[in-house]
Structure formats: C-alpha cells, structure tokens
N, C-alpha and C positions, 0 to 999 in steps of 0.2 A: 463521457458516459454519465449518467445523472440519473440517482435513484430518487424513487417516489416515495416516500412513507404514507401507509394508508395507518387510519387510527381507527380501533374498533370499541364503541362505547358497550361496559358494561357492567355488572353489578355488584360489587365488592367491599370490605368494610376495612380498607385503609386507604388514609389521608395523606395527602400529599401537598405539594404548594399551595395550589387553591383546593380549596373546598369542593369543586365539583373533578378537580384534576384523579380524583382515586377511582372515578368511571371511564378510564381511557386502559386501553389493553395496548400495549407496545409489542404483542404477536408478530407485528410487519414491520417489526425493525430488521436492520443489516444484521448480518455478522459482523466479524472485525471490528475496526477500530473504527469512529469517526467523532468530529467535533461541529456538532451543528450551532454551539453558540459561539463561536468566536467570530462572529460580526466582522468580515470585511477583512480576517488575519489572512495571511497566505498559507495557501493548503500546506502541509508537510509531512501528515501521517504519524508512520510506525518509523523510531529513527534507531532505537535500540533493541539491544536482546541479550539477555545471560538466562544463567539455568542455573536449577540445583535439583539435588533428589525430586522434590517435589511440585514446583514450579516451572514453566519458563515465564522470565519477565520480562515486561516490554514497556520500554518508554520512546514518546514521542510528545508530540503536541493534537492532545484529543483531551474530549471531555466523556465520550462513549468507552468503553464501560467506565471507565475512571478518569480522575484529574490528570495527564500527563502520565501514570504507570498504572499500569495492571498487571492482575497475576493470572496466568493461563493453569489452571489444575491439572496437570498431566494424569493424575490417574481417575480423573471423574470425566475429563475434558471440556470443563465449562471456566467463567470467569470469576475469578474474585477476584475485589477492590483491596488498594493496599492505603486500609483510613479511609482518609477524604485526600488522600492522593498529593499533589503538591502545586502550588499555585501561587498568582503572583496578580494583581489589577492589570488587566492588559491595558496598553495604550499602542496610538499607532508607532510602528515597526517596533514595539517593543512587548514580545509574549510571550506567557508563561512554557513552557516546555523543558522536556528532558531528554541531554543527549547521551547521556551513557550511564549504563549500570553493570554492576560488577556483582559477581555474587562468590561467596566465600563460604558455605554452609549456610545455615540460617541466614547470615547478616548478606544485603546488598546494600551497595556503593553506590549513590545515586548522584546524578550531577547536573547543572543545567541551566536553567533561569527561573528561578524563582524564590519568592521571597517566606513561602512557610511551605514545611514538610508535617502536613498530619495538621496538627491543633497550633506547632509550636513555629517559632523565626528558625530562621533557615536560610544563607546568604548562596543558594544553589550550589549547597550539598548536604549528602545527609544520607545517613543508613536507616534502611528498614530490616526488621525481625520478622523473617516469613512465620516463623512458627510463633511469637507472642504477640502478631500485628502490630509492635509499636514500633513509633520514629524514636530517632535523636539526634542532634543536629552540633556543629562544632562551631561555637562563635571564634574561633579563633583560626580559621581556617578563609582562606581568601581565593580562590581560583576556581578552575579545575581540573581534575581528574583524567588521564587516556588509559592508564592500565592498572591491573593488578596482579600480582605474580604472588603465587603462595610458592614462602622456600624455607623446608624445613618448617622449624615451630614462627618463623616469621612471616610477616606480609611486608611487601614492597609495593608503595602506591607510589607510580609518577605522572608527571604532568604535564604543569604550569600552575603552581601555587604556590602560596608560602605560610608558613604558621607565625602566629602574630608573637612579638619576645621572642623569635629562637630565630637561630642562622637557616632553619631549614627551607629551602627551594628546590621545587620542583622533583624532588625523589626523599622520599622516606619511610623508614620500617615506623608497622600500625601494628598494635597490640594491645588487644583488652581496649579500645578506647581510647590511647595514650601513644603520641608521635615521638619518634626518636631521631636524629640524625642517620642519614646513610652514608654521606660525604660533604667533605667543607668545599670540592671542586667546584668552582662556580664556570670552568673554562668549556665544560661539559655538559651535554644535554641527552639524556638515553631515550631512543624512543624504540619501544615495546622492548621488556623483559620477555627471557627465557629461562627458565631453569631446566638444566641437562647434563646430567649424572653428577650432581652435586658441584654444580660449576655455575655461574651464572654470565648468560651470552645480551647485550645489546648491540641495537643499529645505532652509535654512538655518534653525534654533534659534537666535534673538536673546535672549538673557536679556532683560528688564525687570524690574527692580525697584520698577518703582512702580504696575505695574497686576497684574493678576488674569484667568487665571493671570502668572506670573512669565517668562513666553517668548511670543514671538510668531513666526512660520509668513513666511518669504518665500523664495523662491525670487530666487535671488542668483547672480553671477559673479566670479568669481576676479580680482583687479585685478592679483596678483602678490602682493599684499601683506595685502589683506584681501577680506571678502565686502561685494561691494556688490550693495545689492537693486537686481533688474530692474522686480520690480511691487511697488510703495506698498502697496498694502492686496487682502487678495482676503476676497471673500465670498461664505461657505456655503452650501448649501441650506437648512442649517439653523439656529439660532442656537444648539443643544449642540453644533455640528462645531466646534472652535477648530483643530482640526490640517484643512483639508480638502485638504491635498494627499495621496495615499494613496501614490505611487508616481511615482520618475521614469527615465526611460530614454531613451537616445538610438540611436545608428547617427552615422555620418558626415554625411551631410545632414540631420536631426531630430534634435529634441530631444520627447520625448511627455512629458505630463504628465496624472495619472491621480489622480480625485479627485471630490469632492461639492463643484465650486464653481459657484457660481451667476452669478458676475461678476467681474473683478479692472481695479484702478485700476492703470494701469503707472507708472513712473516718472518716465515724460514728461507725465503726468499728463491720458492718454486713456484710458477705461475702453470695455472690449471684455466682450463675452459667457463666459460660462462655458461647462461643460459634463463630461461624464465623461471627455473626452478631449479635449486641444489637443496643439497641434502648434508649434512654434516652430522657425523657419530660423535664426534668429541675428539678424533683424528684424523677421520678421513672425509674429502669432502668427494660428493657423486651428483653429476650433470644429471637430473633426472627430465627435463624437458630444456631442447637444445638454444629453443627460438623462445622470443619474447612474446608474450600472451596480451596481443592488443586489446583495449577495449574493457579489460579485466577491475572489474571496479573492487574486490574484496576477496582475500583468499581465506579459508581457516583447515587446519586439518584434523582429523578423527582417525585415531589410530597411524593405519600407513594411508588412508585417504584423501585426497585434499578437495574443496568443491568450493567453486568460485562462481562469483554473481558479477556482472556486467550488462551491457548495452551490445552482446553480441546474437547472430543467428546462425554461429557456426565457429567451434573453436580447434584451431590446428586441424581442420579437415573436416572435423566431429559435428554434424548437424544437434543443434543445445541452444535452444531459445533465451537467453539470457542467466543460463542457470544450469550447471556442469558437476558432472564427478569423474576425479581423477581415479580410476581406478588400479590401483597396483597394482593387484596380482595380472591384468591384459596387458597393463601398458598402455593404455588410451582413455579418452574422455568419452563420457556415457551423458546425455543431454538424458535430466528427472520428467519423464513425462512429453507432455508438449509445452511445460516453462510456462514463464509467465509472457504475458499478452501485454502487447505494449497500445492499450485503450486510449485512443484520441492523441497518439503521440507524447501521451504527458508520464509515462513511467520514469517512476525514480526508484531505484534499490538504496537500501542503506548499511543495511546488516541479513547477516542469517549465520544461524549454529546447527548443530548436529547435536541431539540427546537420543538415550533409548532409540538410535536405528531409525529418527526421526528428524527430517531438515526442515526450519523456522528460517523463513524468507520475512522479512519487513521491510515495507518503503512505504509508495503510494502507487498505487497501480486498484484497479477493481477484480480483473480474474487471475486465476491462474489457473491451468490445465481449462476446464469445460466448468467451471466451479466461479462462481460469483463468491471473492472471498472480503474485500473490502480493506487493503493495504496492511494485509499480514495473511500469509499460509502455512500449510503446515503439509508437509508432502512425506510418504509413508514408506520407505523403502522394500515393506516386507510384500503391501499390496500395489506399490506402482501407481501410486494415487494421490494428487493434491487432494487436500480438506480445506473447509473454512477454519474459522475457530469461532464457532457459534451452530447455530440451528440456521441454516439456511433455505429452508422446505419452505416456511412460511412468509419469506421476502417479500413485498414490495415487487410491483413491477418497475423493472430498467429501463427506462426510458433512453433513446438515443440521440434523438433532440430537444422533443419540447420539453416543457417543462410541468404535464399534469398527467393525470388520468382521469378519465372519467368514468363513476360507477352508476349502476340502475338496479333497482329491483327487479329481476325478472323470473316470476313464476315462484317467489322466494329465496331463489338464490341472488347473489350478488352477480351482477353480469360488471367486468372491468373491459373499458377500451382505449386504445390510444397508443401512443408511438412506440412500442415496445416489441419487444421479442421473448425474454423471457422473465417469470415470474416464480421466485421460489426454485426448486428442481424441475420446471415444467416449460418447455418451449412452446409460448401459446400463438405468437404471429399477431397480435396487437385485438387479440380477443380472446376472454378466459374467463370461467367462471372461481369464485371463493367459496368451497361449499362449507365454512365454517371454521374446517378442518385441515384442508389441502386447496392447491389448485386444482383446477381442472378442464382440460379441452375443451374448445366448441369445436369440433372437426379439426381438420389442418390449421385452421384460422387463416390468414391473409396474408402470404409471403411476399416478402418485400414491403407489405404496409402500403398505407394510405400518404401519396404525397405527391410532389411534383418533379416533373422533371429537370435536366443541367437547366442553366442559365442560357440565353436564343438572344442575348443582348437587348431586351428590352426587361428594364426593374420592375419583379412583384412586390408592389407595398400592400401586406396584408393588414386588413382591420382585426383577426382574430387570429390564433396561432393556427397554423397548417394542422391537419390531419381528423381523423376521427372523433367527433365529440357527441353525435346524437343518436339518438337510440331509439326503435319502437317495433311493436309484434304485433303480428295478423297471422294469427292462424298458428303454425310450427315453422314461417318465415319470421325471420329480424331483418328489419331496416334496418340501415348505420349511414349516417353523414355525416358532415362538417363541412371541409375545406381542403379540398383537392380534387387532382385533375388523372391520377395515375392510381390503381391497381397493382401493386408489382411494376410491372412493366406495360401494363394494360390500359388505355384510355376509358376514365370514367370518372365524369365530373359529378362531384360532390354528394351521390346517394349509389346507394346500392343494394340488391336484396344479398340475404347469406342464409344458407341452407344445407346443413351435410356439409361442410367444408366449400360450398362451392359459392363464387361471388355471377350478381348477374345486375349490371347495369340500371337502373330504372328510368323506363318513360323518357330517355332520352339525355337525362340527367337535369342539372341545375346550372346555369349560365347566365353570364351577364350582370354584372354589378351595377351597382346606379353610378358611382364613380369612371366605370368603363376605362377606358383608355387615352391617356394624357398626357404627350408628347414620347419621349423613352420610358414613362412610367406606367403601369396595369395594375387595377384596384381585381385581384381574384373576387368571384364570387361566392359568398357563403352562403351553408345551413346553422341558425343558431337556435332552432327549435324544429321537433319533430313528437308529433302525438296520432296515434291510430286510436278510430271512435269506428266500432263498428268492423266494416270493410274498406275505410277511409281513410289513406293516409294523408295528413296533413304538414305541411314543411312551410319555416316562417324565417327570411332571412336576409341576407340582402344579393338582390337578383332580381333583374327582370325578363328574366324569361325562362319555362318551363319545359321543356322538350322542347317541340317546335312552336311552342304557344307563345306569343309575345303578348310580355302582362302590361306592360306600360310604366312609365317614369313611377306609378304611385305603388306600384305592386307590393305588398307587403306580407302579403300567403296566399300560395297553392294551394290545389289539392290535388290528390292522385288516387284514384278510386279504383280494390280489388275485385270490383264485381263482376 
C-alpha cells in the first residue's frame, strides 16, 4: 500500500531549507512514523516503545517526526522531537536506527546504530532527559542494551556490553551516571530481570562445557551473589526447543513465564506441569494457559493481564487478528478490535506496551482496525478503538497500486483522482474533492476503481500507468479517462461520464493503440489529455479508434460532441 503526499503552497513567514521551501503546507502528511529520506534503506518502521508518566517513546528507523526517536505526549496526544534525535551517515546496509529504549522516570535508555545522540558522539547509546530535552552519552560504554530492571534504589542494565577499564560485562548496577559491578561470573548470561518481592528472578544462560549445545536454559534467583537455579531441568514441547523459555515478566505480585514447556523438575526436586504460560508467586508456581501459543511474537503483562502480538488470526480458539488480551478475570483471550491488517502481506510487529488503559502496537504495517495509522497505533480500551498518533482527517490519498494522484481545479475546489480508496477519514472510491479543510465525496465514487482485468495470458505493456488520469466538465457531468478497460467489474474502455455517483460509458469508448498487438504482447490504449470547449469534448492519446469510428494510423485526437 503506498501513500501519496499531496503538498499545498502557501503564505507564511518562516524559512526553511530553501528559500521558497517556508510556502509548502505539510497538512497531507501521514500520521505515524515514516522515513522518506533514506534512499534505497530497507523499510523497518517503529522498532521500539517504553513509557513514563508523560511520554510514550518510540524508536525505530524513521526520519518523520524525528531522527530515529520520538516522543508521543500522552496528555496533549501530539509529537514532540527528542533534539535532533540520533543519527549516524547512512551507507549501504549500514543505517542509522534505534532498537530499544528503556525509560526510568525522566531518564531513557536508548540504544542502537548510531554515532551521535542530540549535538554530541555517541557509539549507540545514550540517555535522554524527557523533562530537560538533553542527551548524554557514555564513551566508555561499548555494546548494547536488552533490559532494564529498577530494584530498590538500584538499576540493573543487561545485555551485551562491556565498560571500558573495569571487569564489567554484560550485567551491571547504573546510578546517578556511574557503572558498578553486578557479578565477576563470566559462566553466566541473564536474559530479562524480574524483580518479585524483593528477590530478583532470571531466564539464566549456564555455560557448559562438556555437553552440546555449550549452555543450558534455567530460570534462576539472585542470592546476592550469584544465580541460583529455581527449577533443575525444564522440558520442551519439543526436542529441537533447547531454549523453551521465550519470555519473562513480572508485576509486584507475579512473576509470568512464557514459553514451549511441556513440564519442569523444580529444585526441590517435584516436577509440576508445563504450559504456554505459568505464573510464579515467589512459592508456588500455577499452569495458567496449558498449550503452547504458536505464532506468538511478544508477550508483556499489565497488572494480572498479559496481551501478545504475533502473526496470528486466531489464538487458542479466540478469533484476534494478530493482537490479543489475556484476560484474567474470564479466563480467555479477547482479540483488541479487528487488529492489525496484514497490508500487502508485509506486516511486521516489533513491540507494544500498555499505559493509562492504553495498548502501543509498533512495527510496520499501515492500518490498524479501519484507521490509516502508519507503523505505530494506539488502541483505547475504554472506547474499543484503534487511533493513529497524528491527525489523520487531512491524509493524502492511499493509493493501492500506482504510484500518483491526479488533481484539477474544478469549480474552485480541488477535484483528486486515481487509484485510491480512501483519503483522510473519507472512503472516496478513486474520486474526491479537498475543500481546503476536509475531504469530500463526489457521490459513491467508483467501487472497484478504474483498471483491468486477471491476466488471459497474453502481456499488457503499457506506455502510461493504468487507471484514471484525465479530467473534464460539461455542464454538472465530469469526464474521467486514462487507461483502462474495467469499471468495478464493468467493461469500459478508457472514458467515462460520472454523475450522482453513477458512471456511464462514453460513445463507445477509446480503443486501439497504434502499437496494437504483437505476438504474446498488447500495447493498451490510452487518454493522455482531455479538455471540454463549449459542448465539446475533446480526448488526445494514443488510439486509433473512437467508438466505432476508425481514425487511422495518424489519429492523434478525437472529438466527442454533447449537443
């Protein structure tokens, strides 16, 4: 799916790049996130998300609204920039973006590729100050970043990093600025911290050296001093799972644990049931979902809630278009909406959190629920409703394949047409007016749009893109041509009148290329001009023949008279 930006010139007294650049209006920009200058990068979107009182932030690789992160204002619900964002000279396969941010009160934990944060060097990491906008960046920091755990008056960041002079890798207490050692254990690798009633829980990486692979998977507790496993041995659905813990998460009173296990032997040495989901108090552990959650790209929990995003259209029975809540108190998964919309096959999810009663979906994908949102949403729980996060009334029409729009002056309003559906909050059907302000109907407009039918195994090679491009008015009728042979569903080559919503053929239509037909290949016939003088219309393109009028090899315009 491929949006249009239309640009509207007008009159205002700030400067911009160039000199005439401060009379462009960006009114028909997207919402969301996007990166129209990175030349040739590979798309990637919205890749991160945290939150704090005032903020959600989001990082990915975009240059709309900001370099790589931006700040979403939760209580105005508009964007502010965090600086000039963080950035790096892109080169091929090699670009600037950000994959995770952490938020701690004011301070976020940013991490990623690039080489300056804000004004200053930056070796892809670096905190930002929501509330005094500044960077600062730690040259002695080498990696990065997968989590952050606030325990007590400490922070525990881990990873894959190391601090340059000191023994520390990949796990260490941050404060005020200043790294500390967390452990000399180099045998050990934690991936995701929990803190849970004053205890502290990981999905612990044990090196072994004498079996195959070379680590083993337990889920472990912090003694002060090192990781002692909770559970002896857990076992998979499967016997290629050797990792099956997927994810872990806690809250104050749980701890969740998310994975393809089938059973685990604890350390007290009583084996308990598995499942896609357990629950852990600090004693007892509880089977909360029995079966393993195929498909499930990300879990996190809110409160006793937990809501996961994946590549599914239906979880453990539950119809949930790639985006799910686990609801406690029923006992079953509640699909948000109708989810996100997998647009041309290319959805990717990355992240999503829960604030204020509010779930932050980011990847790449363009809608979600009936909402043109642009690889970030924001869905409402109190009103059952995806959002964008922008003004999305003034959009650009969506194009579904070409690659234009075409506008006209008509009557002083903007007349737009062309391969579309819808523009702004308005389903126009590939014809709609801009009356300055909003979109607006021309009738139904033309369902289905202007184009051609499957493939009949002989090749169209067209000289000009398919669909609607020309415009003209007689009377309180509009012309519309280009290049096509179908209505909807309808036979009608290349003009049409439109009136009230309703389309009606003309004269026969437009037929016959001067190229014609050349062995498995067909040159389609086009309109590449249309002008009405009078009660005359006039069409200029390439074709030779007009209804049933054959113009000849030299034909280079018709006319078609309303008198």
């Amino acid at each position: 799916m491929k949006i249009i930006i239309l640009l509207l010139l007008v009159i205002t007294t700030t400067y911009a790049q160039h000199p005439d650049d401060y009379r462009w209006d960006d009114r028909f920009s997207k919402p969301g996130i996007s990166h129209p200058e990175f030349n040739g990068a590979p798309i990637r979107g919205a890749l991160a998300l945290a939150a704090n009182a005032d903020y959600v932030i989001v990082g990915g690789r975009f240059t709309v609204p900001g370099n790589n992160i931006a700040l979403w204002n939760k209580k105005t619900n508009s964007w502010e920039k965090a600086g000039s964002g963080v950035w790096k000279n892109p080169s091929q396969n090699d670009y600037p973006e950000v994959t995770k941010v952490f938020a701690d009160g004011d301070n976020v934990f940013v991490s990623g590729n690039f080489t300056t944060a804000g004004d200053i060097p930056a070796a892809g990491y670096a905190l930002f100050n929501t509330r005094t906008k500044q960077w600062t960046s730690d040259s002695l920091f080498s990696g990065d970043i997968s989590g952050v755990t606030r325990f007590g008056n400490d922070l525990i960041i881990h990873g894959s990093f190391s601090i340059q002079g000191t023994p520390i890798r990949n796990i260490a207490y941050w404060n005020n600025g200043k790294w500390s050692l967390f452990n000399k254990d180099t045998n050990t690798s934690a991936r995701g911290i929990v803190a849970l009633k004053g205890s502290l829980y990981s999905n612990v990486l044990f090196k072994d050296t004498y079996s195959f692979p070379a680590y083993y998977q337990a889920l472990s507790r912090w003694d002060g001093t090192t990781w002692i496993p909770i559970v002896d041995t857990m076992y998979p659905t499967s016997l290629f799972l050797n990792l099956p813990i997927q994810r872990i998460q806690g809250n104050k009173d749980y701890l969740y644990l998310f994975g393809w296990i089938d059973s685990m032997k604890l350390a007290s040495g009583s084996t308990i049931k598995g499942g896609g989901m357990l629950r852990y108090d600090g004693a007892t552990w509880t089977t909360v979902i029995d079966s393993s959650l195929n498909n499930s790209g990300s879990m996190i929990v809110d409160g006793e809630d937990v809501y996961c995003i994946g590549y599914f259209s239906s979880i453990q029975g539950y119809v949930a278009n790639k985006v799910a809540k686990w609801d406690h108190t029923t006992g079953r998964w509640n699909g948000l909406g109708s989810g996100i919309n997998d647009d041309d096959n290319s959805t990717k999810l990355y992240a999503h959190l829960v604030t204020d009663n509010q779930m932050f979906v980011a990847g790449l994908f363009a809608t979600a629920g009936s909402q043109n949102v642009n690889n970030i949403a924001r869905y409402d729980q109190s009103t059952f409703t995806w959002y964008p996060l922008g003004d999305a009334k003034t959009q650009a029409p969506i194009c579904k394949w070409s690659d234009y729009t075409n506008v006209f002056n008509d009557n002083n309003k903007l007349l737009v047409i062309g391969d579309f559906e819808y523009a702004g909050d308005k389903r126009l059907n590939s014809i709609g007016y801009w009356t300055g302000k909003a979109w607006e109907n021309v009738g139904t407009g033309i369902l289905g749009g202007a184009g051609y039918g499957p493939y009949t195994g002989i090749t169209r090679v067209f000289t000009t893109t398919p669909g609607l491009s020309q415009f003209a008015r007689i009377d309180t009728t509009l012309y519309l041509g280009g290049t096509f042979e179908l209505l909807g569903t309808n036979r009608c080559d290349n003009i049409t009148s439109y009136k009230d919503g309703i389309t009606e053929c003309v004269g026969g239509g437009i037929t016959q290329s001067h190229q014609g037909t050349s062995g498995s290949y067909y040159y389609p016939a086009t309109i590449d001009a249309m002008i009405a003088i009078g009660n005359s219309l006039y069409v200029g393109g390439n074709f030779t023949k007009a209804g049933s009028v054959q113009c000849g090899i030299d034909c280079k315009m018709e006319w078609y008279s309303m008198v």
